[in-house]
CHARMM-style PDB file with segment names, atoms N, HN, CA, C and O in Angstrom:
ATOM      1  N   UNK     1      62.961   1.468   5.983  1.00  0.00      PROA
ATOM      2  CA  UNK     1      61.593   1.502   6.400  1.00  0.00      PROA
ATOM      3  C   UNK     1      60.834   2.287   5.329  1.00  0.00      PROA
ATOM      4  O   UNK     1      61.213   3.427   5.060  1.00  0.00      PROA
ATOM      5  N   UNK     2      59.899   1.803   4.771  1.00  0.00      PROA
ATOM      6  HN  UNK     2      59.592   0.877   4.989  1.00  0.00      PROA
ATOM      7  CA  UNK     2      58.619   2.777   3.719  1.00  0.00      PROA
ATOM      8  C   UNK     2      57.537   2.706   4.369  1.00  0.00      PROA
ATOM      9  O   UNK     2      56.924   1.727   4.793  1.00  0.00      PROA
ATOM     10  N   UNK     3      57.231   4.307   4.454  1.00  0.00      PROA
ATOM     11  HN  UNK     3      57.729   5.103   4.110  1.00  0.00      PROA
ATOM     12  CA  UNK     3      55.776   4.261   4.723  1.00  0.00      PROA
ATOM     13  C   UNK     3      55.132   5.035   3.000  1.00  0.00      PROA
ATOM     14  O   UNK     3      55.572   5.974   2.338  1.00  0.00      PROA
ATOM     15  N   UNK     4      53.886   4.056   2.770  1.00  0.00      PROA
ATOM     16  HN  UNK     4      53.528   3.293   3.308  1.00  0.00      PROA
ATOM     17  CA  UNK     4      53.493   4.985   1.489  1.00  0.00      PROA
ATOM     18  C   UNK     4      54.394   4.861   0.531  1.00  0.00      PROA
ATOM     19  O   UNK     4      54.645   3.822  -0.080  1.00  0.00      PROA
ATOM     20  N   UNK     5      55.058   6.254   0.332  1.00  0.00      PROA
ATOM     21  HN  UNK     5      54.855   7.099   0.828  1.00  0.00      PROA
ATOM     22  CA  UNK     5      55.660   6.124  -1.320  1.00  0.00      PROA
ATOM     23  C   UNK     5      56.850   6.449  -0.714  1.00  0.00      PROA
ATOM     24  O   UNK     5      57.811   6.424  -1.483  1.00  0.00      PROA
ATOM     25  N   UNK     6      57.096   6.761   0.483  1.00  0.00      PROA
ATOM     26  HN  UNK     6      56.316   6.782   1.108  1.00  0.00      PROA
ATOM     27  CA  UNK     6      58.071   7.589   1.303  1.00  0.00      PROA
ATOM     28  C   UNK     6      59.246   6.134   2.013  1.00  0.00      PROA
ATOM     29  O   UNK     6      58.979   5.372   2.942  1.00  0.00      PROA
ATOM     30  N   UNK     7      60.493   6.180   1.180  1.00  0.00      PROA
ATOM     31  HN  UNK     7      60.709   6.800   0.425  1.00  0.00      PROA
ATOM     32  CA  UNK     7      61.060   5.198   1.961  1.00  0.00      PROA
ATOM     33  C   UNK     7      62.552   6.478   2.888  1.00  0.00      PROA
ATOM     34  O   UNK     7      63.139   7.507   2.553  1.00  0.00      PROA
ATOM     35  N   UNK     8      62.551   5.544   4.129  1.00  0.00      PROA
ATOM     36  HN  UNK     8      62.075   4.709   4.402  1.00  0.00      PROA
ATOM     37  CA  UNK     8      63.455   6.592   5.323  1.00  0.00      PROA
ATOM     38  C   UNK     8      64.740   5.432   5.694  1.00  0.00      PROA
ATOM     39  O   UNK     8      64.565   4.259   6.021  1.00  0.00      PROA
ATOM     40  N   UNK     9      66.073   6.156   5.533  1.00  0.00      PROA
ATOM     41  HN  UNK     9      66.215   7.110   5.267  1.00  0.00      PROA
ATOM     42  CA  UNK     9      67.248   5.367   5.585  1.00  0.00      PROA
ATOM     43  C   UNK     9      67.071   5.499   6.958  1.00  0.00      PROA
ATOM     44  O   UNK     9      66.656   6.583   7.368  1.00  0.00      PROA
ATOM     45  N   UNK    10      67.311   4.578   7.772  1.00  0.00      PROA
ATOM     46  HN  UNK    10      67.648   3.698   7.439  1.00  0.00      PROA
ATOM     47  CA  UNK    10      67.779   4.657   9.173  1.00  0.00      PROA
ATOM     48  C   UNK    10      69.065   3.755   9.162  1.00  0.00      PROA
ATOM     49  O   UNK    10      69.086   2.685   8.554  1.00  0.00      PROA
ATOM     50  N   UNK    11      70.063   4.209   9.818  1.00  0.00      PROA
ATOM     51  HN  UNK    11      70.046   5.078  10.313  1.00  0.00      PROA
ATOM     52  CA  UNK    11      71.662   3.755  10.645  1.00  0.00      PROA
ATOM     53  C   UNK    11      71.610   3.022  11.047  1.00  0.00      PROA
ATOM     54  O   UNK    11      70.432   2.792  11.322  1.00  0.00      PROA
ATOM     55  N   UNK    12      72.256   2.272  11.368  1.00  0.00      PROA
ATOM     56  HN  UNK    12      73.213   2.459  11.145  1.00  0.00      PROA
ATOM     57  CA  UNK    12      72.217   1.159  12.745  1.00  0.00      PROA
ATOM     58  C   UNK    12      72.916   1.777  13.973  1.00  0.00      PROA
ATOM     59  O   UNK    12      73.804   2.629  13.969  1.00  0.00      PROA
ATOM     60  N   UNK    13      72.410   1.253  14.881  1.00  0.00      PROA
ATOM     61  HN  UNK    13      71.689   0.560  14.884  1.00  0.00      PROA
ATOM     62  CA  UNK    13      72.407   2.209  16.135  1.00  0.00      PROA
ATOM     63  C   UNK    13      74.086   2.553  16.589  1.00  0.00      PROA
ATOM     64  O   UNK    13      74.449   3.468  17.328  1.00  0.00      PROA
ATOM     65  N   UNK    14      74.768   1.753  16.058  1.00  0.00      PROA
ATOM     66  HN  UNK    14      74.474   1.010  15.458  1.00  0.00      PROA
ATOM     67  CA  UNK    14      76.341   1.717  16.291  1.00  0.00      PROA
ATOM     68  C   UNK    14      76.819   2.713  15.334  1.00  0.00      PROA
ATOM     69  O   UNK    14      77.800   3.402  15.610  1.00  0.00      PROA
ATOM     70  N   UNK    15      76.087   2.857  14.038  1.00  0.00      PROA
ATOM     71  HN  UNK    15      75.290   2.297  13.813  1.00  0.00      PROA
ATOM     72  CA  UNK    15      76.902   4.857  13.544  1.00  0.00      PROA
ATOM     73  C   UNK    15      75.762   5.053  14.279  1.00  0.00      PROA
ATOM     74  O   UNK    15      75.280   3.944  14.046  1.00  0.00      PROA
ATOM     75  N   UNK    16      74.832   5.655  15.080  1.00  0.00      PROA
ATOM     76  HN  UNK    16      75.224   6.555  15.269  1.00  0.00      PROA
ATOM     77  CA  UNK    16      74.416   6.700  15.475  1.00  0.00      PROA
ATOM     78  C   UNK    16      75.021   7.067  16.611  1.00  0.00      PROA
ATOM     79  O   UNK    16      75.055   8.199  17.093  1.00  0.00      PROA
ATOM     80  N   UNK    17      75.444   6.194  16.979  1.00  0.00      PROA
ATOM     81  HN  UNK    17      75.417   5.274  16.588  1.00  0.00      PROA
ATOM     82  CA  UNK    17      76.437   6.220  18.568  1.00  0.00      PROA
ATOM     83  C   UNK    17      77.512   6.909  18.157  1.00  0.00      PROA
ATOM     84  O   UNK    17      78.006   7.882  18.727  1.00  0.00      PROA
ATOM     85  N   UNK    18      77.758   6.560  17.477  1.00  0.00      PROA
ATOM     86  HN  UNK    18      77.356   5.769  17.014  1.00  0.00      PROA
ATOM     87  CA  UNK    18      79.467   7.323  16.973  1.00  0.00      PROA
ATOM     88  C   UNK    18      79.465   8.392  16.562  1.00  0.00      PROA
ATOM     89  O   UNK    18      80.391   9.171  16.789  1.00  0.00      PROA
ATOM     90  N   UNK    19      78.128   8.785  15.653  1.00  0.00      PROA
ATOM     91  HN  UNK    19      77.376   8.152  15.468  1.00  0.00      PROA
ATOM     92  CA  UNK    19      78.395   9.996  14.882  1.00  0.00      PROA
ATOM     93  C   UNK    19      77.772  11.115  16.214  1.00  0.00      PROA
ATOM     94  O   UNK    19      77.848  12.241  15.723  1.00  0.00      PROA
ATOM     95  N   UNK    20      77.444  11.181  17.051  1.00  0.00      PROA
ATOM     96  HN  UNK    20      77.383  10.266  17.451  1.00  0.00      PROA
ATOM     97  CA  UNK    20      77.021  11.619  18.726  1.00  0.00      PROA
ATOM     98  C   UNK    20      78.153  11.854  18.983  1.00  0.00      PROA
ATOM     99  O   UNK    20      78.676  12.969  18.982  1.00  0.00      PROA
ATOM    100  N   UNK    21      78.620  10.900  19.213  1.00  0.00      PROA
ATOM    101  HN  UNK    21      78.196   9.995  19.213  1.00  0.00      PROA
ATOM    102  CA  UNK    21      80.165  11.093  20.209  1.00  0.00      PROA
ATOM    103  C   UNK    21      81.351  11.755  19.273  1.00  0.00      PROA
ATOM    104  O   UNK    21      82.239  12.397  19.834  1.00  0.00      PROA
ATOM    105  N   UNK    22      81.357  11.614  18.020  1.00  0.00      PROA
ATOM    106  HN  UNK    22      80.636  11.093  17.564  1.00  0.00      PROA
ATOM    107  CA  UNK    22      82.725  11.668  17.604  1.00  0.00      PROA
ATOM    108  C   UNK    22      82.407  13.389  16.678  1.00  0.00      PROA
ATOM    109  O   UNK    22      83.230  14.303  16.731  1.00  0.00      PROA
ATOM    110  N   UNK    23      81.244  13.475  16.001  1.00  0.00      PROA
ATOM    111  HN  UNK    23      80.575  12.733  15.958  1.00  0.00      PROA
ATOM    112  CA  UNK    23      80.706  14.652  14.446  1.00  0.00      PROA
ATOM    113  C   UNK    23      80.428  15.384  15.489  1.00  0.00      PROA
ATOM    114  O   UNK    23      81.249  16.276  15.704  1.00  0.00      PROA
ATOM    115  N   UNK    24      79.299  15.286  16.416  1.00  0.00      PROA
ATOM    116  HN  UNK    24      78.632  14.561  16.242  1.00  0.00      PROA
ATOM    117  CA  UNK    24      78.290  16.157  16.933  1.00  0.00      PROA
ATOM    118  C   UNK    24      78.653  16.644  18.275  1.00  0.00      PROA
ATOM    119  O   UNK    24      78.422  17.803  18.620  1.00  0.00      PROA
ATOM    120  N   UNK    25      79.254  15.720  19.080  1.00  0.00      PROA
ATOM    121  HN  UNK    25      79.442  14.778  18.800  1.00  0.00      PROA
ATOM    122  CA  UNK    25      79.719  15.858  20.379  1.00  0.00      PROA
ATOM    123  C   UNK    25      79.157  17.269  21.528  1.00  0.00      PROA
ATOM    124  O   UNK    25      79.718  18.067  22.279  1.00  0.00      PROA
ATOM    125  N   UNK    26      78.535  17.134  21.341  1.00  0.00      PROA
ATOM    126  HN  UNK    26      78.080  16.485  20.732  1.00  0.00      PROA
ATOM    127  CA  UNK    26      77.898  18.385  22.326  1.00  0.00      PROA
ATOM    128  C   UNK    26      77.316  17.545  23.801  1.00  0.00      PROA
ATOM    129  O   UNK    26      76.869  16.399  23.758  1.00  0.00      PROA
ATOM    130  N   UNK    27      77.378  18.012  24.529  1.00  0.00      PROA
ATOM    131  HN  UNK    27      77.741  18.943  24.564  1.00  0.00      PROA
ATOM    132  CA  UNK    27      77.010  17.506  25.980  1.00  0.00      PROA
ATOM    133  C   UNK    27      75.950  16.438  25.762  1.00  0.00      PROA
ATOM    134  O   UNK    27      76.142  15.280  26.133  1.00  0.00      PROA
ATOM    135  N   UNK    28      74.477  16.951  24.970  1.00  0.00      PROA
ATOM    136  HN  UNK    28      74.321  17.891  24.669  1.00  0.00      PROA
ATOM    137  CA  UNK    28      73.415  16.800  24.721  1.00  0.00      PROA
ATOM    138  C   UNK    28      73.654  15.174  23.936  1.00  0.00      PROA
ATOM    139  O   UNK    28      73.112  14.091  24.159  1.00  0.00      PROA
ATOM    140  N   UNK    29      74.691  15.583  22.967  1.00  0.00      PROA
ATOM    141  HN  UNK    29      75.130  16.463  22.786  1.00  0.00      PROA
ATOM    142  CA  UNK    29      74.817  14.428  22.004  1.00  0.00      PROA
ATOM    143  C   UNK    29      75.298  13.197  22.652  1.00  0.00      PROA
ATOM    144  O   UNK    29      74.806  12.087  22.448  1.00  0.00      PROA
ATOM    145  N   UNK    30      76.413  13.476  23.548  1.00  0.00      PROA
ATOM    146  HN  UNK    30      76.813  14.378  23.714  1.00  0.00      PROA
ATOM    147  CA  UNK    30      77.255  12.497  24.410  1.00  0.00      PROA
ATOM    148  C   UNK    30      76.334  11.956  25.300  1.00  0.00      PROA
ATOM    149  O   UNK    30      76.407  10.735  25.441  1.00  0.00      PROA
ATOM    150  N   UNK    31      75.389  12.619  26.009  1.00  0.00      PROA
ATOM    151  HN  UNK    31      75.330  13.611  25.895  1.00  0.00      PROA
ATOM    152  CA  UNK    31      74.419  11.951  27.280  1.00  0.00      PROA
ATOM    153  C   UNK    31      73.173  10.830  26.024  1.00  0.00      PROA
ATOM    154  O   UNK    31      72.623   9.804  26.424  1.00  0.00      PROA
ATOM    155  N   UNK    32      73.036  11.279  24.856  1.00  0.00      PROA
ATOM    156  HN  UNK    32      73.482  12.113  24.531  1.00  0.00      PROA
ATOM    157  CA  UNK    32      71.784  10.591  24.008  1.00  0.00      PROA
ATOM    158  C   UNK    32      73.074   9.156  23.781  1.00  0.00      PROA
ATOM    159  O   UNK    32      72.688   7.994  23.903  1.00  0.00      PROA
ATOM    160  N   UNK    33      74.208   9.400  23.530  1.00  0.00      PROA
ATOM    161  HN  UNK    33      74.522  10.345  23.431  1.00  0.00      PROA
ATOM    162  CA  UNK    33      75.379   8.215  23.044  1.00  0.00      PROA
ATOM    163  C   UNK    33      75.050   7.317  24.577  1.00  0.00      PROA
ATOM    164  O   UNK    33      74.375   6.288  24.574  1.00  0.00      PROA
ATOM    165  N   UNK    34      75.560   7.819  25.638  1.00  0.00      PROA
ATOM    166  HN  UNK    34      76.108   8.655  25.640  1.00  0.00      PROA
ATOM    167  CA  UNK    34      75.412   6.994  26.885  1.00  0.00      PROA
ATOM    168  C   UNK    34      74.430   6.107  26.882  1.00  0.00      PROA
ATOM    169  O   UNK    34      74.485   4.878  26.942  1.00  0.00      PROA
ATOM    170  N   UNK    35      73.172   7.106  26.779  1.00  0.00      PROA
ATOM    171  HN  UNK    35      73.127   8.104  26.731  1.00  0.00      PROA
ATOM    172  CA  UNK    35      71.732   6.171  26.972  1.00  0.00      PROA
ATOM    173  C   UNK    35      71.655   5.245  25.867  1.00  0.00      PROA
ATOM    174  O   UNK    35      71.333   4.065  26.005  1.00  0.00      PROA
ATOM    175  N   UNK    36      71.931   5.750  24.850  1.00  0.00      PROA
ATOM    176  HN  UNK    36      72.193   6.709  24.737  1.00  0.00      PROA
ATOM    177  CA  UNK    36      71.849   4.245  23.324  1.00  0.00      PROA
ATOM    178  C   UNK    36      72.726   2.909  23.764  1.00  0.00      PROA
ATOM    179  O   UNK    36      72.503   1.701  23.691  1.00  0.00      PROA
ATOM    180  N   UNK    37      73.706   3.619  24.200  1.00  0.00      PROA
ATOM    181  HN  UNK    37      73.887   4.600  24.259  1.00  0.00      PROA
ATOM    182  CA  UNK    37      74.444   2.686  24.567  1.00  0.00      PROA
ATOM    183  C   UNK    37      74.182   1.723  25.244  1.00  0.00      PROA
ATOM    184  O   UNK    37      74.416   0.585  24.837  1.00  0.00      PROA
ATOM    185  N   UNK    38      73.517   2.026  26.684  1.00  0.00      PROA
ATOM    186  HN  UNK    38      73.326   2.950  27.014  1.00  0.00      PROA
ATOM    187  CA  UNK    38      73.088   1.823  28.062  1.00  0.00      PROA
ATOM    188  C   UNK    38      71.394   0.649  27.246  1.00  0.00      PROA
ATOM    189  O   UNK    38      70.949  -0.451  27.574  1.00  0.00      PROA
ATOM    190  N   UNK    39      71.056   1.462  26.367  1.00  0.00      PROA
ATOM    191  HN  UNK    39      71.417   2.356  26.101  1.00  0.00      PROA
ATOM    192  CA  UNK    39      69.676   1.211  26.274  1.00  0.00      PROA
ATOM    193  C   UNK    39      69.994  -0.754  25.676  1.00  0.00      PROA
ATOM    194  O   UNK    39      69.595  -1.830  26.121  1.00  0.00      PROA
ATOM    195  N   UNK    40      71.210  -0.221  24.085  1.00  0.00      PROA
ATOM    196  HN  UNK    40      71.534   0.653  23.723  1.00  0.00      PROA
ATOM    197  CA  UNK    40      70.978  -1.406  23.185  1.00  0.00      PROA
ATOM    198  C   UNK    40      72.476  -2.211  23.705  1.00  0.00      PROA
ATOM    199  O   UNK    40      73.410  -2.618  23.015  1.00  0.00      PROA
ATOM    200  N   UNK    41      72.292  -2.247  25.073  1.00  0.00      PROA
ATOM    201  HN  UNK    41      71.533  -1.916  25.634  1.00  0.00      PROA
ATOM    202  CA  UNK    41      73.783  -3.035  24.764  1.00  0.00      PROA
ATOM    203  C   UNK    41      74.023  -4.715  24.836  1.00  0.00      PROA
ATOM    204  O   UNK    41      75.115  -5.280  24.778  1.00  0.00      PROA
ATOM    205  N   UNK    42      72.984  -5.210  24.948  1.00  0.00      PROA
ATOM    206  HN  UNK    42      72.096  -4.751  24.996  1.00  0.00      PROA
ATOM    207  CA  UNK    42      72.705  -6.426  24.437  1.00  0.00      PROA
ATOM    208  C   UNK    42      72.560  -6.998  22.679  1.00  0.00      PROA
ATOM    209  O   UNK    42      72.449  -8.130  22.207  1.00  0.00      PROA
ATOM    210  N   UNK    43      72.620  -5.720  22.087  1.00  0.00      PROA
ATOM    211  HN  UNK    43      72.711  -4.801  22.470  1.00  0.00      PROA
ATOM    212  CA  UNK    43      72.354  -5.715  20.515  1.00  0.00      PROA
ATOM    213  C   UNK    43      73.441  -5.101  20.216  1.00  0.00      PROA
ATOM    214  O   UNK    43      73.550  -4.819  19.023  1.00  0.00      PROA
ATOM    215  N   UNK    44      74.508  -4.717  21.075  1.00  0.00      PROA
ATOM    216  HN  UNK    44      74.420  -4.946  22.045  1.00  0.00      PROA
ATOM    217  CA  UNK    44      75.773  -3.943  19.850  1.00  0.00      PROA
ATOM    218  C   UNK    44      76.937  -4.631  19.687  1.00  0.00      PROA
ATOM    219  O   UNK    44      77.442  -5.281  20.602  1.00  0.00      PROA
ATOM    220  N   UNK    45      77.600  -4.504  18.137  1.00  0.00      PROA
ATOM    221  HN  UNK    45      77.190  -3.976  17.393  1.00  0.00      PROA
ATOM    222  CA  UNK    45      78.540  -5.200  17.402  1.00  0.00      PROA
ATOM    223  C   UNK    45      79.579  -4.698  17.532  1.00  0.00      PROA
ATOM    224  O   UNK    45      79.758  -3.537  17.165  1.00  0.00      PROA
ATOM    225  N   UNK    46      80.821  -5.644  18.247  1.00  0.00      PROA
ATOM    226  HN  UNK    46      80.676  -6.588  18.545  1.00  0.00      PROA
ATOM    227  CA  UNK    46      82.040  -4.430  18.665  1.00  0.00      PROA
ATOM    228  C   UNK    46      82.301  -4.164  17.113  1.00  0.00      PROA
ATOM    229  O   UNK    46      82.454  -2.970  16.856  1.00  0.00      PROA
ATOM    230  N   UNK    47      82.384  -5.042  16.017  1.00  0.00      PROA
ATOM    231  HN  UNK    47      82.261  -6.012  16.226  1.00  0.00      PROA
ATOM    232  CA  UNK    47      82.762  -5.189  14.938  1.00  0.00      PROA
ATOM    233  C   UNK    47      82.227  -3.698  14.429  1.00  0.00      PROA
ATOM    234  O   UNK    47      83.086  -2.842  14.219  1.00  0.00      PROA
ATOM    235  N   UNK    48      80.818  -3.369  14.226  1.00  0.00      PROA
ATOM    236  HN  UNK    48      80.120  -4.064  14.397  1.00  0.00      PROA
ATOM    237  CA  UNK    48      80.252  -2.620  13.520  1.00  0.00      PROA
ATOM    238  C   UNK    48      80.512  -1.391  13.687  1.00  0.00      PROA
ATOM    239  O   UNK    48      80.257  -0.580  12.797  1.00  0.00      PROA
ATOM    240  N   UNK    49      81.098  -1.007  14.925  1.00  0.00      PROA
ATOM    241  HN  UNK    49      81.305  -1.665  15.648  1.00  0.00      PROA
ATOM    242  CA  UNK    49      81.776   0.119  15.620  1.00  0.00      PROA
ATOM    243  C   UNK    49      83.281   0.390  15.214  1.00  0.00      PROA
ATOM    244  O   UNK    49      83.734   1.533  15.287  1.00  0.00      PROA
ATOM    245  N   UNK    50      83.930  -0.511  14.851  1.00  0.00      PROA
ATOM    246  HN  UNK    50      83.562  -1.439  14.792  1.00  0.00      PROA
ATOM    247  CA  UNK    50      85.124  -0.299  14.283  1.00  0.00      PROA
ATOM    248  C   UNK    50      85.239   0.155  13.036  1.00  0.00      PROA
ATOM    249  O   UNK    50      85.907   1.091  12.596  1.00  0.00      PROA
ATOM    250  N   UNK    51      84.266  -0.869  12.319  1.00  0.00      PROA
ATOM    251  HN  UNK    51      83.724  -1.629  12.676  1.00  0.00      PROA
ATOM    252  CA  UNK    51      83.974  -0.575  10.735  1.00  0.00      PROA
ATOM    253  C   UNK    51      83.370   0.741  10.824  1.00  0.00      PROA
ATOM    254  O   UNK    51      83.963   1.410   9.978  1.00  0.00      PROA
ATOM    255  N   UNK    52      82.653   1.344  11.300  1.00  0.00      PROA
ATOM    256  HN  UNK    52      82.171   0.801  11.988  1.00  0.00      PROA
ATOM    257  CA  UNK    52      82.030   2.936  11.047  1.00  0.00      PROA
ATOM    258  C   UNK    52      82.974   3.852  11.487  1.00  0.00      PROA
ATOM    259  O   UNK    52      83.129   4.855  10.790  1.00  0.00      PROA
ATOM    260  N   UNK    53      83.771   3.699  12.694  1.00  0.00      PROA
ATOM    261  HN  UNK    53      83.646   2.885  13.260  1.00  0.00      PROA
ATOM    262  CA  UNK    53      84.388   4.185  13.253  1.00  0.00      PROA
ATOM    263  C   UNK    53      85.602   4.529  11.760  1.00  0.00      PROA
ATOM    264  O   UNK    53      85.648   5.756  11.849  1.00  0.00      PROA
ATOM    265  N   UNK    54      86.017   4.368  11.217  1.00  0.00      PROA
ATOM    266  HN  UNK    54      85.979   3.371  11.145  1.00  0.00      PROA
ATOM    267  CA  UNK    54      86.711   4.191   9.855  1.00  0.00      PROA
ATOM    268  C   UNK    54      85.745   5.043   9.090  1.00  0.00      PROA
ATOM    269  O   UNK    54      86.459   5.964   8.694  1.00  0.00      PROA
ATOM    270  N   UNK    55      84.604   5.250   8.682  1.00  0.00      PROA
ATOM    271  HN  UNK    55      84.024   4.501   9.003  1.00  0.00      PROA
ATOM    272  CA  UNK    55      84.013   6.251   7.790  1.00  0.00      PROA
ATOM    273  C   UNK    55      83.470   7.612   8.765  1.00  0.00      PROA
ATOM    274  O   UNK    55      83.163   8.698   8.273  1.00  0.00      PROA
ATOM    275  N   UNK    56      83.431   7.325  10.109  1.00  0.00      PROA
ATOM    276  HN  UNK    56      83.680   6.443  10.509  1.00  0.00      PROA
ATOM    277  CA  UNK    56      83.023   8.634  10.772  1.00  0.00      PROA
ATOM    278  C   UNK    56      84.629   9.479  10.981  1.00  0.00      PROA
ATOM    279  O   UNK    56      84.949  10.519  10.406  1.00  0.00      PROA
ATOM    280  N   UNK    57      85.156   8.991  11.590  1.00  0.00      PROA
ATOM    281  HN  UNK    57      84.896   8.146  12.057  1.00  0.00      PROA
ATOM    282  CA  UNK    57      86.487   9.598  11.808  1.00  0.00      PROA
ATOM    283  C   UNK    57      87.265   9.755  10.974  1.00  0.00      PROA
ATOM    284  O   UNK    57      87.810   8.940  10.230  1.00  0.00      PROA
ATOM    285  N   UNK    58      87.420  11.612  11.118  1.00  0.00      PROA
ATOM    286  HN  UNK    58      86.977  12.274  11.722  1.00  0.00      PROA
ATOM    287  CA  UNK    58      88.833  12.008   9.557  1.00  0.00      PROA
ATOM    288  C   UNK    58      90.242  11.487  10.007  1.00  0.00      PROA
ATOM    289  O   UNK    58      90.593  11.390  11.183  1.00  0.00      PROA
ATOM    290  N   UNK    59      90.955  11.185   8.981  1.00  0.00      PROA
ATOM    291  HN  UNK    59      90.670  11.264   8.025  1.00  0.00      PROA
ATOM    292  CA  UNK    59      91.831  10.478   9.097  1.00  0.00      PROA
ATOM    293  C   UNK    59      92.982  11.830   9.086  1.00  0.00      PROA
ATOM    294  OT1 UNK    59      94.189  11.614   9.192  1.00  0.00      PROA
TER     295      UNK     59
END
């Protein structure tokens, strides 16, 4: 997304879900994972969750 001269990386909502639940995990983070979840779950890729799931999680 650019606004102006200013361009902003945004995630796709499947790492933001993950990096909630798996990096950040705090109560707060896990209830915002539920609702994304809850919110986009007509739009989420089991695929895309596996594939991130592989760069969020230490091996």
């Amino acid at each position: 997304m650019k606004i102006g001269d200013f361009e902003f990386k945004i995630p796709q909502i499947e790492f933001e879900i993950l990096y909630k639940e798996i990096v950040l995990g705090s109560e707060k983070d896990l209830s915002d994972a539920r609702h994304l979840r809850e919110t986009f779950k007509d739009r989420l890729k089991n695929e895309n969750f596996k594939e991130f799931e592989k760069i969020i999680r230490p091996t």
